[in-house]
N, CA, C and O atoms as a GROMACS GRO file, in nm:
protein
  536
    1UNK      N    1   7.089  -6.868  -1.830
    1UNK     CA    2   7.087  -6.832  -1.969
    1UNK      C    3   7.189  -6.722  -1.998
    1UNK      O    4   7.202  -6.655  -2.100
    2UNK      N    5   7.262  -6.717  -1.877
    2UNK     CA    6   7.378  -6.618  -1.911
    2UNK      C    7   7.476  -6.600  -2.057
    2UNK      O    8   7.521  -6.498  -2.110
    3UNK      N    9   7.488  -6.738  -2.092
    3UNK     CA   10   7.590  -6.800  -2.171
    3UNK      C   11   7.517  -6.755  -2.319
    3UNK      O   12   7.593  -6.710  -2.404
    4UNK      N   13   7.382  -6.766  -2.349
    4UNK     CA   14   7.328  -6.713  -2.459
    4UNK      C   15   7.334  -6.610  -2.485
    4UNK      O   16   7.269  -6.537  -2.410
    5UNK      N   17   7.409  -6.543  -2.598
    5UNK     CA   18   7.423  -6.473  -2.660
    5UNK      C   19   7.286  -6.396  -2.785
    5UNK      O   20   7.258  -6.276  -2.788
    6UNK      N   21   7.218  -6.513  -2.881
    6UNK     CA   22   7.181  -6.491  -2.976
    6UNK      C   23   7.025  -6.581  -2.920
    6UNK      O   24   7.002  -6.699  -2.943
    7UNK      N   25   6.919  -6.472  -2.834
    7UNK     CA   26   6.812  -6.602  -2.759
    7UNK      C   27   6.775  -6.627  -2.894
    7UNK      O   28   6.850  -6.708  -2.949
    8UNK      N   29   6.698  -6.590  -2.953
    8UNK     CA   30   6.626  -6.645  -3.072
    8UNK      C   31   6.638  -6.751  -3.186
    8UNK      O   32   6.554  -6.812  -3.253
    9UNK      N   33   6.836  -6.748  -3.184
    9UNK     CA   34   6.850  -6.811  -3.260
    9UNK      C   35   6.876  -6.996  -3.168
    9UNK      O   36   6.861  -7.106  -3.221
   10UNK      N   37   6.917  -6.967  -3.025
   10UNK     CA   38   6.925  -7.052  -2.931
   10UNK      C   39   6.736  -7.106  -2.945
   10UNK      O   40   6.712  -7.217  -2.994
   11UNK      N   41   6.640  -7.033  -2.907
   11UNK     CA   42   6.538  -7.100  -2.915
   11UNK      C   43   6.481  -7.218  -3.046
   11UNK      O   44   6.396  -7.306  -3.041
   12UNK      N   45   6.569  -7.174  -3.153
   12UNK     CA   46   6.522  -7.232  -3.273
   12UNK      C   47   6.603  -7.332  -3.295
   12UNK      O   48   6.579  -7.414  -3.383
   13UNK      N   49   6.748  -7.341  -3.194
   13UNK     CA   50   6.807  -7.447  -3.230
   13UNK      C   51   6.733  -7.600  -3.120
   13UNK      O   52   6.735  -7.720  -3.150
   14UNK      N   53   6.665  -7.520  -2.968
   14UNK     CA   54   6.612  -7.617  -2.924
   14UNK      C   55   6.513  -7.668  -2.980
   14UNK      O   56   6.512  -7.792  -2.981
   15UNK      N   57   6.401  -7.598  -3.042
   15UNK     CA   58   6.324  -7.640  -3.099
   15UNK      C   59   6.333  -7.794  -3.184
   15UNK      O   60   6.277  -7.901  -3.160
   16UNK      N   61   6.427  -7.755  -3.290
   16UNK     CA   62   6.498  -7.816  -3.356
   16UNK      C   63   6.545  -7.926  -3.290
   16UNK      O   64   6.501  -8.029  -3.341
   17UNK      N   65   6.630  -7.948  -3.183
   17UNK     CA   66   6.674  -8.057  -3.109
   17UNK      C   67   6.585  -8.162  -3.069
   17UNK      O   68   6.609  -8.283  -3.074
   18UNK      N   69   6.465  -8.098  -3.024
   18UNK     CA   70   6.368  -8.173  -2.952
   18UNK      C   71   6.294  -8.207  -3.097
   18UNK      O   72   6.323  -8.312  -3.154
   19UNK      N   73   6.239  -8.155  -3.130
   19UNK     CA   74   6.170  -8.236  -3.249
   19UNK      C   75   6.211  -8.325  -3.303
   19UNK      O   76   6.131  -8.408  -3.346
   20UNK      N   77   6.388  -8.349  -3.327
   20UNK     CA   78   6.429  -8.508  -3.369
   20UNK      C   79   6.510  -8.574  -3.257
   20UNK      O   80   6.599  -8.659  -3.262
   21UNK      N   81   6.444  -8.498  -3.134
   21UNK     CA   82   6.490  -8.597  -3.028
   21UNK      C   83   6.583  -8.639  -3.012
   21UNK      O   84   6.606  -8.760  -3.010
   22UNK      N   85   6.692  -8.516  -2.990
   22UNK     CA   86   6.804  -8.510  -3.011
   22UNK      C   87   6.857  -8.481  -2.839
   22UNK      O   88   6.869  -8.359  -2.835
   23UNK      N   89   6.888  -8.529  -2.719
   23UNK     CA   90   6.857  -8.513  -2.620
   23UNK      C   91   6.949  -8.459  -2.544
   23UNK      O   92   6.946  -8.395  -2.439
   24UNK      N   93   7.056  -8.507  -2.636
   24UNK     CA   94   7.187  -8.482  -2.574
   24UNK      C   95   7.202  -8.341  -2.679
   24UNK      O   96   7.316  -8.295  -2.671
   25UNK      N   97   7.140  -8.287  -2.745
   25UNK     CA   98   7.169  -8.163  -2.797
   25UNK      C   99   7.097  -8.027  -2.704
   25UNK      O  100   7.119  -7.906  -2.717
   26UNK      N  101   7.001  -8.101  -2.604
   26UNK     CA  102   6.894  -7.990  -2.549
   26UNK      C  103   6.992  -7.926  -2.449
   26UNK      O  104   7.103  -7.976  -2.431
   27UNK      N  105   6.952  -7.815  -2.383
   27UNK     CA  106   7.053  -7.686  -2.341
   27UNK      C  107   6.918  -7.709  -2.182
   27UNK      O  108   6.853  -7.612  -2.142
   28UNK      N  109   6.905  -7.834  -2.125
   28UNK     CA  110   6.830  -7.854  -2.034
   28UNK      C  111   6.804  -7.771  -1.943
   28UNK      O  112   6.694  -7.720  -1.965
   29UNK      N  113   6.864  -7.724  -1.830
   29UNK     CA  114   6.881  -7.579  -1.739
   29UNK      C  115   6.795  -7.479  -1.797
   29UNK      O  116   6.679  -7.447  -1.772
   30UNK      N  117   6.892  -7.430  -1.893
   30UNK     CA  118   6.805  -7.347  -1.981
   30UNK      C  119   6.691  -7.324  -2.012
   30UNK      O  120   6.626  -7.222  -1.986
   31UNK      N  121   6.646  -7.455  -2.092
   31UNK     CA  122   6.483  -7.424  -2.137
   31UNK      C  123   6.415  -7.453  -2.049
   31UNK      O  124   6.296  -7.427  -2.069
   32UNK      N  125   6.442  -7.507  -1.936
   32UNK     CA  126   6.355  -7.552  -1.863
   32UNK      C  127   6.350  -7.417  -1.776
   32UNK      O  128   6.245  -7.420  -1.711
   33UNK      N  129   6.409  -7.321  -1.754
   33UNK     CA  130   6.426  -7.160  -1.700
   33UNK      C  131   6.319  -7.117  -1.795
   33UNK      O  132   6.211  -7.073  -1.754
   34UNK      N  133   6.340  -7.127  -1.893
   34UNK     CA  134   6.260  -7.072  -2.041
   34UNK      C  135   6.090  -7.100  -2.012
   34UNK      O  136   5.993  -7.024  -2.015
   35UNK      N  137   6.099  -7.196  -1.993
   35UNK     CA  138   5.944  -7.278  -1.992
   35UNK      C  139   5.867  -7.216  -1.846
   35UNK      O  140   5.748  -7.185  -1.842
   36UNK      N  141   5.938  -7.208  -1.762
   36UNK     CA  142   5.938  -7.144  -1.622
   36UNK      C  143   5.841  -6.988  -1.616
   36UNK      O  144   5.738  -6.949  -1.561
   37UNK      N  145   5.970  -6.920  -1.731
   37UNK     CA  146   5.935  -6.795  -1.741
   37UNK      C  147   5.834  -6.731  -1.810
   37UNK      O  148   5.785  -6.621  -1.786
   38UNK      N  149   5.801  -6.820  -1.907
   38UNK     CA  150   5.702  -6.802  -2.022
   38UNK      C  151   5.564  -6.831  -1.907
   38UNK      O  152   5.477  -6.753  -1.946
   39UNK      N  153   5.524  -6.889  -1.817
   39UNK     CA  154   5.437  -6.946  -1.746
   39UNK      C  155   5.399  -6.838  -1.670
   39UNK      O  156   5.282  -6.803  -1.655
   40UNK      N  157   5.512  -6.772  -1.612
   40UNK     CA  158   5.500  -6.634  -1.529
   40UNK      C  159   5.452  -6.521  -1.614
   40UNK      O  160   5.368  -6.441  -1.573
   41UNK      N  161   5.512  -6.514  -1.746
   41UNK     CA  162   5.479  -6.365  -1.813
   41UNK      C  163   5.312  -6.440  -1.870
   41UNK      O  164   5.217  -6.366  -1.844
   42UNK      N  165   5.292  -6.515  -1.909
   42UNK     CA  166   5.159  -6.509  -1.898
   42UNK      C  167   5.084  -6.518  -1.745
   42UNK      O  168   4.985  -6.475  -1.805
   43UNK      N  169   5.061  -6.526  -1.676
   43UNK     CA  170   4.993  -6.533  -1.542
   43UNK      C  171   5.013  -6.336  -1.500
   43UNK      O  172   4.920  -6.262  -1.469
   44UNK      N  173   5.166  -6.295  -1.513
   44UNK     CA  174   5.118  -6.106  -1.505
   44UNK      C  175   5.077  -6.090  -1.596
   44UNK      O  176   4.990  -6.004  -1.580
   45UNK      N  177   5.085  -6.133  -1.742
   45UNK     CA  178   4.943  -6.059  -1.834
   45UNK      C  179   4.783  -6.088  -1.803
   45UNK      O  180   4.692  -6.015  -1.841
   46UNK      N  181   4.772  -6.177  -1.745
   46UNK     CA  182   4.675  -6.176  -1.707
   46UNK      C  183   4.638  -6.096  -1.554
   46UNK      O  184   4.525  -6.076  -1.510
   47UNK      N  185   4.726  -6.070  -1.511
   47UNK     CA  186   4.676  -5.973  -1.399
   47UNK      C  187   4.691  -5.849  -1.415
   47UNK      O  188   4.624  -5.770  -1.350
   48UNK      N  189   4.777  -5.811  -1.499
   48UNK     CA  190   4.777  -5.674  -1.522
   48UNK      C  191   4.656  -5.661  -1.646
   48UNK      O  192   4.620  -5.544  -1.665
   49UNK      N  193   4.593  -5.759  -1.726
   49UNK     CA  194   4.474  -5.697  -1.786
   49UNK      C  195   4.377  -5.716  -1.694
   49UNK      O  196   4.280  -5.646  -1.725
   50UNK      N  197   4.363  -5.765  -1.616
   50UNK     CA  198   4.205  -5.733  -1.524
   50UNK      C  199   4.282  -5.611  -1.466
   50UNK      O  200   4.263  -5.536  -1.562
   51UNK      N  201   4.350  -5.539  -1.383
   51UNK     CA  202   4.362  -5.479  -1.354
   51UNK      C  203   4.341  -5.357  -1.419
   51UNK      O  204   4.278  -5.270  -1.360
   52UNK      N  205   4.385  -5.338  -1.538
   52UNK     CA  206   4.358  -5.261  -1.651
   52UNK      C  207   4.207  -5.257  -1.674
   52UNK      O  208   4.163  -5.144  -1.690
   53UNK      N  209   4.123  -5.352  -1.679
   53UNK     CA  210   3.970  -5.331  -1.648
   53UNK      C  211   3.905  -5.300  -1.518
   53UNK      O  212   3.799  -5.241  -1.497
   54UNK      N  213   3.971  -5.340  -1.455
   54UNK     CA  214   3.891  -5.296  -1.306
   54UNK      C  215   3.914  -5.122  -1.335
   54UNK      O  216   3.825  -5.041  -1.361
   55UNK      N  217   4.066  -5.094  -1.320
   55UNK     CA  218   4.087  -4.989  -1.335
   55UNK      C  219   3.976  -4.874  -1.387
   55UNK      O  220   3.938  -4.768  -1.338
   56UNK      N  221   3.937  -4.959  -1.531
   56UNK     CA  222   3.833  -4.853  -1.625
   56UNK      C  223   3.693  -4.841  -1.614
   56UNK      O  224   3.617  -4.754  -1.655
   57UNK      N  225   3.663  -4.996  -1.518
   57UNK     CA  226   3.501  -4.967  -1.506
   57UNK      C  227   3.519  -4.951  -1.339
   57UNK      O  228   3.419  -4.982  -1.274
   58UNK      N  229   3.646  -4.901  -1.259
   58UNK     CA  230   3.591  -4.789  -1.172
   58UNK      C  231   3.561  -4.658  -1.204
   58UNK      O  232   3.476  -4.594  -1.144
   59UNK      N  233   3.662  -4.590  -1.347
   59UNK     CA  234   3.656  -4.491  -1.344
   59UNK      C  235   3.475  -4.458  -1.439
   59UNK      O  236   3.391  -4.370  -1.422
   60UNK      N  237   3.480  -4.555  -1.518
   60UNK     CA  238   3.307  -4.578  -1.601
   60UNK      C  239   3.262  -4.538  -1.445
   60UNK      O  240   3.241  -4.418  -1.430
   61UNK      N  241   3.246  -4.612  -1.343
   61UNK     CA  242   3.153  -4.578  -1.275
   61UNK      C  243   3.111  -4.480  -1.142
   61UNK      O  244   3.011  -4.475  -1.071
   62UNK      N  245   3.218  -4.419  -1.145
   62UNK     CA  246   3.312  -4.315  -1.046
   62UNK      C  247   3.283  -4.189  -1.117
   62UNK      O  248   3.261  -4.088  -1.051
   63UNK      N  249   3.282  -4.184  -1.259
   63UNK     CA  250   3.340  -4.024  -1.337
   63UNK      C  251   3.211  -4.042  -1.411
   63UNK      O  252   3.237  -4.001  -1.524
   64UNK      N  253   3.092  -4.078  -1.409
   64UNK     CA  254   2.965  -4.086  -1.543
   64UNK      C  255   2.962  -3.976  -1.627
   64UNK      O  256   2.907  -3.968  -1.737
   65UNK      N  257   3.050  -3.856  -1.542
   65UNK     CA  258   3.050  -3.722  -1.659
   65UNK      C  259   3.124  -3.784  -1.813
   65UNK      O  260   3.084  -3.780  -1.930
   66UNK      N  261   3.249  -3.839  -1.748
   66UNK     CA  262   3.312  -3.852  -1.838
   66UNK      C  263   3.333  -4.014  -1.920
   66UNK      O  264   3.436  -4.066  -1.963
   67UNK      N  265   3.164  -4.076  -1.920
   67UNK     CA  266   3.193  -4.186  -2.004
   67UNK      C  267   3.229  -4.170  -2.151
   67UNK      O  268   3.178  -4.079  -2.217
   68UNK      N  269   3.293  -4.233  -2.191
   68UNK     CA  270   3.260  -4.216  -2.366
   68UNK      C  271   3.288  -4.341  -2.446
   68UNK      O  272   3.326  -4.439  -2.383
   69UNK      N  273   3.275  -4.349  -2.571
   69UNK     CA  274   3.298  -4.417  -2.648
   69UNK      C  275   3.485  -4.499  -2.634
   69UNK      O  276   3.547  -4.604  -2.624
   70UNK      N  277   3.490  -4.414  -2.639
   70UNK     CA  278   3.701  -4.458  -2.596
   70UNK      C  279   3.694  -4.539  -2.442
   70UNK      O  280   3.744  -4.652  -2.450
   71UNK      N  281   3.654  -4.513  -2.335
   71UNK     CA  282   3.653  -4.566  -2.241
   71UNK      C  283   3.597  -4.710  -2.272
   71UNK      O  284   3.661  -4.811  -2.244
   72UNK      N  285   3.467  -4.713  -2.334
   72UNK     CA  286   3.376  -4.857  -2.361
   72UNK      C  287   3.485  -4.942  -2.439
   72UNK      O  288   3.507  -5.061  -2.416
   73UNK      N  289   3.565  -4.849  -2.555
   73UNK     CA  290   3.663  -4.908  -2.642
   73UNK      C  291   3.764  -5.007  -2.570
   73UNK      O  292   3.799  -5.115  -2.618
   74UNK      N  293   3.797  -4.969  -2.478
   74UNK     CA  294   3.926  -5.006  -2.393
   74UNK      C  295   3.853  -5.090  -2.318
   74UNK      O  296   3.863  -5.212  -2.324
   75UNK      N  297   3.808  -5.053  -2.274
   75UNK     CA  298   3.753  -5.251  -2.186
   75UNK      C  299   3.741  -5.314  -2.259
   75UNK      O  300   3.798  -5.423  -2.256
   76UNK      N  301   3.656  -5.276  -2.366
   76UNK     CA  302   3.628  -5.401  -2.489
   76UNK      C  303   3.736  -5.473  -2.496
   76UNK      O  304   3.746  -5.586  -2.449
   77UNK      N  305   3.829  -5.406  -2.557
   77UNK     CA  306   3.989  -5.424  -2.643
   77UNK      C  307   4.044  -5.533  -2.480
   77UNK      O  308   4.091  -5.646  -2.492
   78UNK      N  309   4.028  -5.479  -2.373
   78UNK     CA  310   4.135  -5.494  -2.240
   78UNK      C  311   4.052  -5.638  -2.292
   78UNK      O  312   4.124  -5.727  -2.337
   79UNK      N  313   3.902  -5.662  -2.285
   79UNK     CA  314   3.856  -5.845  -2.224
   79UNK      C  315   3.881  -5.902  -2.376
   79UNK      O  316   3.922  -6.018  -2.391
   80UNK      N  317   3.861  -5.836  -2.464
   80UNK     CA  318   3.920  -5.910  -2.593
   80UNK      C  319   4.059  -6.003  -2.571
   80UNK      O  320   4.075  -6.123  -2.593
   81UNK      N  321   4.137  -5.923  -2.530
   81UNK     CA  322   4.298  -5.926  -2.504
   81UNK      C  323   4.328  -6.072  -2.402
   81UNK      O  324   4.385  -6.179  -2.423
   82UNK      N  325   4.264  -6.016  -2.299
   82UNK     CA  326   4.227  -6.129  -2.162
   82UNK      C  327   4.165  -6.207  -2.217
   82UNK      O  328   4.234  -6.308  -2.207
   83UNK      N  329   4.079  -6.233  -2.271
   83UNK     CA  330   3.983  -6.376  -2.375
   83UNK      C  331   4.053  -6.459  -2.462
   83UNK      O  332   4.033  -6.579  -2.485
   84UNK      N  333   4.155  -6.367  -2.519
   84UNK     CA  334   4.302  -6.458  -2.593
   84UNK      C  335   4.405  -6.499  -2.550
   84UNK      O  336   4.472  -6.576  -2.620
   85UNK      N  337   4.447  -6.462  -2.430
   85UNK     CA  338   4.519  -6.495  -2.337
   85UNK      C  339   4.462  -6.630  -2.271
   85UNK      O  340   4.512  -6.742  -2.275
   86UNK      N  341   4.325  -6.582  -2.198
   86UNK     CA  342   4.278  -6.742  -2.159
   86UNK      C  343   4.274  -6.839  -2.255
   86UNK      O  344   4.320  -6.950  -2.227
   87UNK      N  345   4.203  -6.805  -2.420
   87UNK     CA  346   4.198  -6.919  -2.496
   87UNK      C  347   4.338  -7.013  -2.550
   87UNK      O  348   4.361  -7.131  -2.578
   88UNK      N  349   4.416  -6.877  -2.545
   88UNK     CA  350   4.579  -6.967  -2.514
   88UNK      C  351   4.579  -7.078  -2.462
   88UNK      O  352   4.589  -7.191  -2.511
   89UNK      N  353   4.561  -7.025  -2.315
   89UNK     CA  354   4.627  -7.105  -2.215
   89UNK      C  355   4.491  -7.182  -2.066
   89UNK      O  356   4.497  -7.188  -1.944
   90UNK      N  357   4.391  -7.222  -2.165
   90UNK     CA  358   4.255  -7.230  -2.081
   90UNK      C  359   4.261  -7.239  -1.910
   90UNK      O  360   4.168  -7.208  -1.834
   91UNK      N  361   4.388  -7.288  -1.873
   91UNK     CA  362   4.411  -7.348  -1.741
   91UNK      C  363   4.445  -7.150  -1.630
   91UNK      O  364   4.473  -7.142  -1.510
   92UNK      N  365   4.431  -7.051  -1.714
   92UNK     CA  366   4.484  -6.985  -1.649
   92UNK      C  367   4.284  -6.926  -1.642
   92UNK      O  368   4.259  -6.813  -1.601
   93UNK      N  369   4.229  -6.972  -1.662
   93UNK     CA  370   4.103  -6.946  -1.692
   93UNK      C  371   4.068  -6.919  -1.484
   93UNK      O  372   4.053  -6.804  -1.442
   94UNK      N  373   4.060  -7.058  -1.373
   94UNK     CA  374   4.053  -7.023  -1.279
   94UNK      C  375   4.166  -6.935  -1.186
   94UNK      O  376   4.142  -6.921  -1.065
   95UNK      N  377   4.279  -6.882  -1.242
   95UNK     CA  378   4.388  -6.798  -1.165
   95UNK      C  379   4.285  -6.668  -1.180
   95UNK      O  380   4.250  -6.612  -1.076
   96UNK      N  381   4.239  -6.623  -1.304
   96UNK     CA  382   4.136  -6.490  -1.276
   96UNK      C  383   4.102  -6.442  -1.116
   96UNK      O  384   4.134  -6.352  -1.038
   97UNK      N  385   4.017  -6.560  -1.120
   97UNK     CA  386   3.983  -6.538  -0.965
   97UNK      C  387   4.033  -6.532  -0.840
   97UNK      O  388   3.994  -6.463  -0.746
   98UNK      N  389   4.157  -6.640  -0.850
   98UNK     CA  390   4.244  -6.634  -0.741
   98UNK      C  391   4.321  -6.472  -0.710
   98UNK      O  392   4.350  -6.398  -0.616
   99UNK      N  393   4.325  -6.479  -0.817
   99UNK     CA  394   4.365  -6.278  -0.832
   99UNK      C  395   4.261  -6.217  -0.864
   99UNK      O  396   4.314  -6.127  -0.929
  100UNK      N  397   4.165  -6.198  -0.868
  100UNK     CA  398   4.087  -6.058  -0.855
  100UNK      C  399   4.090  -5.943  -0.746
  100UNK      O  400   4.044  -5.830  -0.763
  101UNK      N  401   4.159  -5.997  -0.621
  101UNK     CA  402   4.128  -5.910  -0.564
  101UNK      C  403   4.257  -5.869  -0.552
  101UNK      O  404   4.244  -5.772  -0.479
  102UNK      N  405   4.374  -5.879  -0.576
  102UNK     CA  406   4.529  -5.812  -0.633
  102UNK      C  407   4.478  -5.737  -0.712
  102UNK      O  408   4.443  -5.623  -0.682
  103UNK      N  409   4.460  -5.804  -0.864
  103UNK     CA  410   4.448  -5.738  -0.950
  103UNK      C  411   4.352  -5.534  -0.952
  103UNK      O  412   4.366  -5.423  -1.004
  104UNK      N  413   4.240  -5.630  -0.831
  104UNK     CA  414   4.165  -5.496  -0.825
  104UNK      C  415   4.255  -5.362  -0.708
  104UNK      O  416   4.226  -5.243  -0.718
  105UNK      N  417   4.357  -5.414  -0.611
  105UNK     CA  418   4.387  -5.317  -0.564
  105UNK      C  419   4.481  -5.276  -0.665
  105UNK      O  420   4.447  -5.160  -0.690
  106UNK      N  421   4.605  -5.313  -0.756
  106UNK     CA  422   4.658  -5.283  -0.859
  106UNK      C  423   4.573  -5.162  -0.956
  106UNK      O  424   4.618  -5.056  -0.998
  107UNK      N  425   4.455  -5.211  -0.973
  107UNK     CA  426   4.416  -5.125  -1.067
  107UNK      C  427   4.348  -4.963  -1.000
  107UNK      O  428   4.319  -4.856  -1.054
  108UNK      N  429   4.345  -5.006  -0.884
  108UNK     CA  430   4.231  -4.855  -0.789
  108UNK      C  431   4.276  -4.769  -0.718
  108UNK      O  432   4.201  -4.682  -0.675
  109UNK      N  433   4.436  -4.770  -0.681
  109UNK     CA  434   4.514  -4.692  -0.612
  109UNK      C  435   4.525  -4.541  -0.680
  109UNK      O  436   4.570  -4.447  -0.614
  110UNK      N  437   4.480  -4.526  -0.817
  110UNK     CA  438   4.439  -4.364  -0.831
  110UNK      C  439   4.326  -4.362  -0.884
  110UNK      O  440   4.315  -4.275  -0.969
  111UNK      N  441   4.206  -4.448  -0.861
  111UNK     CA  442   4.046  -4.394  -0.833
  111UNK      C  443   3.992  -4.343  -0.676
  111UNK      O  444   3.894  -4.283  -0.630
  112UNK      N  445   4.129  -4.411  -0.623
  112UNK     CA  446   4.059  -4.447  -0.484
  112UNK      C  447   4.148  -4.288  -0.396
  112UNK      O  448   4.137  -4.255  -0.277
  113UNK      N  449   4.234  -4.215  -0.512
  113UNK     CA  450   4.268  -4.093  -0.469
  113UNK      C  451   4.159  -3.997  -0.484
  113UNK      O  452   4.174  -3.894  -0.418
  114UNK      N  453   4.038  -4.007  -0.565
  114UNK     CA  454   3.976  -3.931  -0.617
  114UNK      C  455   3.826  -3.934  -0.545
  114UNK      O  456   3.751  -3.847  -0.503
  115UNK      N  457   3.820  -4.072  -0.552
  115UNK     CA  458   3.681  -4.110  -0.497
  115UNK      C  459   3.673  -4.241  -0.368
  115UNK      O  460   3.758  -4.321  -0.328
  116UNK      N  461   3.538  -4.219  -0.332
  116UNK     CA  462   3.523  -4.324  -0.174
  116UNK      C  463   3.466  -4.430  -0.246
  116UNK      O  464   3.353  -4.448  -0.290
  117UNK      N  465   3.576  -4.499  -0.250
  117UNK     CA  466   3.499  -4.663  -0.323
  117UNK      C  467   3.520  -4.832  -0.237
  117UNK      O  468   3.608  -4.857  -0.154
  118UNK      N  469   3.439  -4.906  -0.276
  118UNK     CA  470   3.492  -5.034  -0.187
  118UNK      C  471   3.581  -5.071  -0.173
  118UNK      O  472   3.647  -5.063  -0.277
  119UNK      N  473   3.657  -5.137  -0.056
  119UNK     CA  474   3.780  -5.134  -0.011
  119UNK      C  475   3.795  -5.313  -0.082
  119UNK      O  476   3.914  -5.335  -0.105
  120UNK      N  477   3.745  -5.381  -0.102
  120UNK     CA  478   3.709  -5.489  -0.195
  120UNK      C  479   3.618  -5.459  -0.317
  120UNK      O  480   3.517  -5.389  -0.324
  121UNK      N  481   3.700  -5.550  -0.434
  121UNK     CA  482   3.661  -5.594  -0.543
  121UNK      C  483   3.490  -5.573  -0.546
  121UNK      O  484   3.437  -5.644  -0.461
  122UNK      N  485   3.410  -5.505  -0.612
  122UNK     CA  486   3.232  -5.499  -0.593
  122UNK      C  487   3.200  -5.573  -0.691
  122UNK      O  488   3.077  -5.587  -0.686
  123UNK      N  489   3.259  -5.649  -0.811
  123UNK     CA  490   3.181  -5.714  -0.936
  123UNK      C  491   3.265  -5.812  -0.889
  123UNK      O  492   3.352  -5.806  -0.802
  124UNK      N  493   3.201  -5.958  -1.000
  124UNK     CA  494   3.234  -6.113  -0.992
  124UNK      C  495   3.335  -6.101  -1.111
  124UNK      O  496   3.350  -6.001  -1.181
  125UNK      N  497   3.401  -6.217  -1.121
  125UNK     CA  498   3.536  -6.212  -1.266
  125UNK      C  499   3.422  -6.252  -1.395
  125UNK      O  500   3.447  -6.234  -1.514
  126UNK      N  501   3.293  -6.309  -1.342
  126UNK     CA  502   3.252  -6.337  -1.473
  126UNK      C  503   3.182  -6.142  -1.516
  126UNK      O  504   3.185  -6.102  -1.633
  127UNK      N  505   3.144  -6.079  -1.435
  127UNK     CA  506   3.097  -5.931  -1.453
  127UNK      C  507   3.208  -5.873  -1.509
  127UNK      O  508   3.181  -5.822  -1.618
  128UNK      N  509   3.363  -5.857  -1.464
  128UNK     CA  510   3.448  -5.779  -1.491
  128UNK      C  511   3.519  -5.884  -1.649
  128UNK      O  512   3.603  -5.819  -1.710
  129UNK      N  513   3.504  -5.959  -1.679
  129UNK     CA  514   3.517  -5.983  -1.823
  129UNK      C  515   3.416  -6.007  -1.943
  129UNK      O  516   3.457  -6.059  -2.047
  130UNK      N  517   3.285  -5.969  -1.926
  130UNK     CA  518   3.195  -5.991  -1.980
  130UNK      C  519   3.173  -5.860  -2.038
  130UNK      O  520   3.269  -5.783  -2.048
  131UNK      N  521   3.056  -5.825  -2.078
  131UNK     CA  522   2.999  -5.742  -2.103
  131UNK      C  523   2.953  -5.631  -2.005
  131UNK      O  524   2.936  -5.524  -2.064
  132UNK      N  525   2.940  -5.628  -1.934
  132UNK     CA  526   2.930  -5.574  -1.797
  132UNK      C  527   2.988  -5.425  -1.758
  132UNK      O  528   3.099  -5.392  -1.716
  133UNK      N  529   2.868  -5.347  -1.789
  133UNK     CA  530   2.942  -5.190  -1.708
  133UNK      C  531   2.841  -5.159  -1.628
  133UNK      O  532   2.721  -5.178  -1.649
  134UNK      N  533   2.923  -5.082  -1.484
  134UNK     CA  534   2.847  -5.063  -1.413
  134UNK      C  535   2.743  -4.948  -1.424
  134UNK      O  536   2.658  -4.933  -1.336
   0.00000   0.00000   0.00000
């Protein structure tokens, strides 16, 4: 995609191509890089938001001095986020799990400066996107 200059306006001209099936107009290499990449940046949003929750209901359950309302906020918001992401893309629904336990060392490398916690993941993916504090 070196050669693109203007992505946005390049995306709207494929668009365009393919919808009247225009075949010999498609920029093939390209979108098919495109389609590639879009597959990947969703699969790290989804690992960097569990991670982002593991992250918060170690510290929910590590720091109880310091629960509050803002902390509950942010998980909420984090599985809200992750819940629209899966309803996107439903198929990324079982990768959760295949990564939970990435995702959870990602998220614990500064709880785990502070406090003695499991060296594995302690909740299920249906606990860490649910409702669920420890």
């Amino acid at each position: 995609m070196d050669d693109i200059t203007d992505f946005y306006a390049w995306t709207r001209e494929q668009a365009n191509a393919l919808r009247r099936g225009a075949s010999n107009e498609i920029d093939w290499d390209n979108l098919a890089e495109k389609i590639e990449t879009v597959g990947r940046s969703e699969r790290r949003e989804v690992r960097s938001r569990l991670a982002l929750i593991l992250h918060h209901l170690l510290k929910w359950q590590y720091q109880p001095e310091r629960q509050s309302r803002d902390g509950r906020n942010t998980i909420s918001t984090q599985r809200e986020d992750l819940s629209d992401v899966i309803a996107d893309s439903p198929s990324l629904k079982a990768y959760q799990s295949e990564i939970l336990a990435d995702a959870y060392a990602r998220g614990s490398p500064q709880c785990a400066q502070r406090f003695q916690m499991p060296e594995d993941c302690p909740w299920t993916i249906d606990q860490v996107g649910n409702n669920f504090l420890p």
